[in-house]
C-alpha positions in Angstrom: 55.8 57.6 -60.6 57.9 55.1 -63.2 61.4 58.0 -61.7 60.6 57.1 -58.3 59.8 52.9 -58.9 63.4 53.3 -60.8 65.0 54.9 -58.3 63.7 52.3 -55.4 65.0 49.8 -57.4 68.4 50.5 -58.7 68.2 51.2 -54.6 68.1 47.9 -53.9 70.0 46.4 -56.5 72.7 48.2 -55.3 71.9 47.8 -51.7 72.2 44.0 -52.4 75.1 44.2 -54.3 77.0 46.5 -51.6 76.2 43.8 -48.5 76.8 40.8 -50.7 80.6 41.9 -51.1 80.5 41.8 -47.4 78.3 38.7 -46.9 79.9 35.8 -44.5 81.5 33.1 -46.7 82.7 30.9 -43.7 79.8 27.7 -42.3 79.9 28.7 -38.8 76.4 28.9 -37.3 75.3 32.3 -36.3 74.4 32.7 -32.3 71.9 35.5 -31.4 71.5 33.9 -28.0 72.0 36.6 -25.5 72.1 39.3 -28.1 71.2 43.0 -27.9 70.7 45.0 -31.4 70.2 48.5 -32.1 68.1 49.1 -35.3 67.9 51.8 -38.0 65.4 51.9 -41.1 66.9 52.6 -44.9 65.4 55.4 -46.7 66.1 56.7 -50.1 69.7 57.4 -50.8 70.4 54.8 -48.4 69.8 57.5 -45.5 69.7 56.2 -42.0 66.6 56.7 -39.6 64.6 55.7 -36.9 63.3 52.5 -37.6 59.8 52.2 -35.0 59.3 55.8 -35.3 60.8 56.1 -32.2 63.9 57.9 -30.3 65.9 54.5 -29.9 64.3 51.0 -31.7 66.5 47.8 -30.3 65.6 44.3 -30.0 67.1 41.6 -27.4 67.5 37.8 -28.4 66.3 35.0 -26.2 67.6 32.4 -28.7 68.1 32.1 -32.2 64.7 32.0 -32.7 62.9 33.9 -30.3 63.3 38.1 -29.6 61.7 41.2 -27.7 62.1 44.2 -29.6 60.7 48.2 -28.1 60.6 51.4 -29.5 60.5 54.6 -27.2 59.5 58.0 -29.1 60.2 60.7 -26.4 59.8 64.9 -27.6 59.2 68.0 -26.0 58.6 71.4 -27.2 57.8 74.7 -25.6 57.4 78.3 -27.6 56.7 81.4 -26.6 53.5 83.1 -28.2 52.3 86.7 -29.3 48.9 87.4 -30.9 48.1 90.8 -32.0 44.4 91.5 -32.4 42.5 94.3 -34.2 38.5 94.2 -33.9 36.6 97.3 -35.6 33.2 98.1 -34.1 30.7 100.3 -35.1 31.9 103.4 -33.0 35.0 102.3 -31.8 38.7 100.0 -32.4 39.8 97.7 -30.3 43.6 96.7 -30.3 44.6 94.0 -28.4 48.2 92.4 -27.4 48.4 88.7 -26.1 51.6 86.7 -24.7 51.2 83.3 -23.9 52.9 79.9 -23.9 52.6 77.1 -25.8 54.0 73.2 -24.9 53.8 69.8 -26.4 54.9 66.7 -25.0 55.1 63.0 -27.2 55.7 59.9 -25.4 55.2 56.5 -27.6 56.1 52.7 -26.9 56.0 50.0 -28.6 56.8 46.3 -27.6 56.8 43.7 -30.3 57.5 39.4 -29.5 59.5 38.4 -33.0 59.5 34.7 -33.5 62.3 33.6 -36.1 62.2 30.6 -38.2 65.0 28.3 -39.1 67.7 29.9 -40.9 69.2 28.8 -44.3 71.8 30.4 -45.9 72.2 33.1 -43.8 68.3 33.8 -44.4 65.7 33.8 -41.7 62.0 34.6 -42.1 60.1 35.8 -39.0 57.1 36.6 -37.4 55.6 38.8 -34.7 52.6 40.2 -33.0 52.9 43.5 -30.5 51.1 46.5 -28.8 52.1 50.4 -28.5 50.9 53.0 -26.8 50.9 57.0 -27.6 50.6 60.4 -26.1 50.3 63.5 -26.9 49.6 66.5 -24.6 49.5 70.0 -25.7 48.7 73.0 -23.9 48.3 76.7 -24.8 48.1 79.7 -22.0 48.1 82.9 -23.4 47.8 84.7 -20.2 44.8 86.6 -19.2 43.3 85.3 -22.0 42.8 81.9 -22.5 43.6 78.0 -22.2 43.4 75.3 -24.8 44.5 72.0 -24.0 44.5 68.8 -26.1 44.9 65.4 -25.0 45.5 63.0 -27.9 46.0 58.9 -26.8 45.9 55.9 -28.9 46.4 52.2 -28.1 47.1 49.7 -31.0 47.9 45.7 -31.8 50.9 45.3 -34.2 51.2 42.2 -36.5 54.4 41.9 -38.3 55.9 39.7 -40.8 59.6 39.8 -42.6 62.8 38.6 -43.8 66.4 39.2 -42.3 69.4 38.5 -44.1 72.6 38.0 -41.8 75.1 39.5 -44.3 77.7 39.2 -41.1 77.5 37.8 -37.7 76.9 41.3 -36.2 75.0 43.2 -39.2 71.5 42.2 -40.4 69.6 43.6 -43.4 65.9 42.7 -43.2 62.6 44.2 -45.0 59.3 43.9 -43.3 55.5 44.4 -43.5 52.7 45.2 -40.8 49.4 45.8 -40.1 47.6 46.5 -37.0 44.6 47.2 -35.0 44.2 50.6 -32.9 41.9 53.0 -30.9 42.2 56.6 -30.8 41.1 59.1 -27.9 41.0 63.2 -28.6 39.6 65.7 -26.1 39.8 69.4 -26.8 39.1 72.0 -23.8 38.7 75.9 -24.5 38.7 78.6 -21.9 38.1 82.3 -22.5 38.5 85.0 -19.3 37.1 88.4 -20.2 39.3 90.7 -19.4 37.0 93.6 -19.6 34.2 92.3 -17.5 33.9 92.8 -13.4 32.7 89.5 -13.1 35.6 87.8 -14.6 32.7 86.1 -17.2 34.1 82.8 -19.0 33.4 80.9 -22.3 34.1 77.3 -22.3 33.7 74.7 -24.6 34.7 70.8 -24.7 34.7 68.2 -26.9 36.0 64.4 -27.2 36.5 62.1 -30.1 37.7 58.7 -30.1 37.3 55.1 -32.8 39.0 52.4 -34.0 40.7 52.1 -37.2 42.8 49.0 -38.9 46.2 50.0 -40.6 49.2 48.9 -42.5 52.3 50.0 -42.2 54.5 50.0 -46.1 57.9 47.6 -46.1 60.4 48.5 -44.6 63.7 47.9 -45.1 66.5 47.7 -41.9 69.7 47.6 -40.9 70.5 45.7 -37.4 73.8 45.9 -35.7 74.3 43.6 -33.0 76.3 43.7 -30.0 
């Protein structure tokens, strides 16, 4: 624990010492107005990721002092799927071979309204309130077999509240903390076709979940590149 809280902040220290070398030394006010930015979160090792979680994260400014900033999380995946069974009865074996298909789709957004306050030195604090949305179908067909599907949504209120240090006109550094409010919805369906039975008999079974649940999200620290 004490390597890891050393190594977040010789982090820092460096990551302050890096952008103040490049920090603007001239007293023209900084213009956002009109302003698109593309964002990326700092992780150890000063790694570059997704900063909302989410495929591409950029913000838009209205003014200095007001912005819009959305997150999309898009991601497919589709395998191909063998199960091999063996069941051992009293007088006989059964061996069974299954093929199937298996898919999973993942759609999020989030839309956040960022009010800034008056900057000073280069400094501004700011504040903002949002919502997302998430998705997450899946669906299994092994042929002649069975189907499984799961249907995962949630819905959630974002409250956020930072710092963003303009170390140039068109670069940003900023570290921010969240919390939120969300609501979660699971349902689970299974399907089972004997394959062994003249009237094609079927097992089903269903079930649905869903409750609410308050959060907060750890600081975060950013990099903004405007354009």
């Amino acid at each position: 624990m004490l390597k890891k809280k050393f190594l977040i902040l010789v982090s820092i220290l460096l990551l302050t010492f890096t952008f103040n070398s490049f920090a603007q030394n001239d007293e023209v006010p900084i213009d956002l107005t009109g302003k698109w930015a593309l964002q990326f979160q700092i992780d150890r090792y000063f790694t570059l990721s997704d900063f909302q979680g989410g495929t591409i994260s950029s913000k838009y400014h209205f003014s200095n002092n007001s912005a819009v900033r959305f997150g999309v999380t898009l991601g497919y995946e589709a395998m191909d799927r063998e199960i091999y069974s063996k069941d051992i009865y009293t007088d006989t074996t059964l061996i069974e071979d299954y093929k199937g298909d298996l898919s999973s789709t993942t759609i999020r957004l989030a839309l956040q309204y960022l009010h800034y306050l008056e900057m000073n030195n280069s400094v501004s604090a700011f504040l903002g309130a949002g919502v997302n949305y998430a998705m997450t179908p899946r669906t299994e067909d092994i042929k002649e077999y069975r189907v499984e599907e799961v249907e995962h949504s949630s819905y959630g209120l974002d409250l956020v509240m930072g710092v963003e240090w303009f170390v140039r006109s068109n670069i940003g550094i900023h570290a921010e903390y969240g919390a939120g409010f969300g609501y979660s919805n699971s349902e689970y369906t299974y399907k089972r076709v004997s394959r062994y039975s003249d009237n094609n008999e079927m097992n089903s079974a269903y079930s649905k979940t869903s409750g609410f649940r308050l959060y907060e999200n750890r600081v975060k620290f950013g990099v903004s590149v405007y354009f």
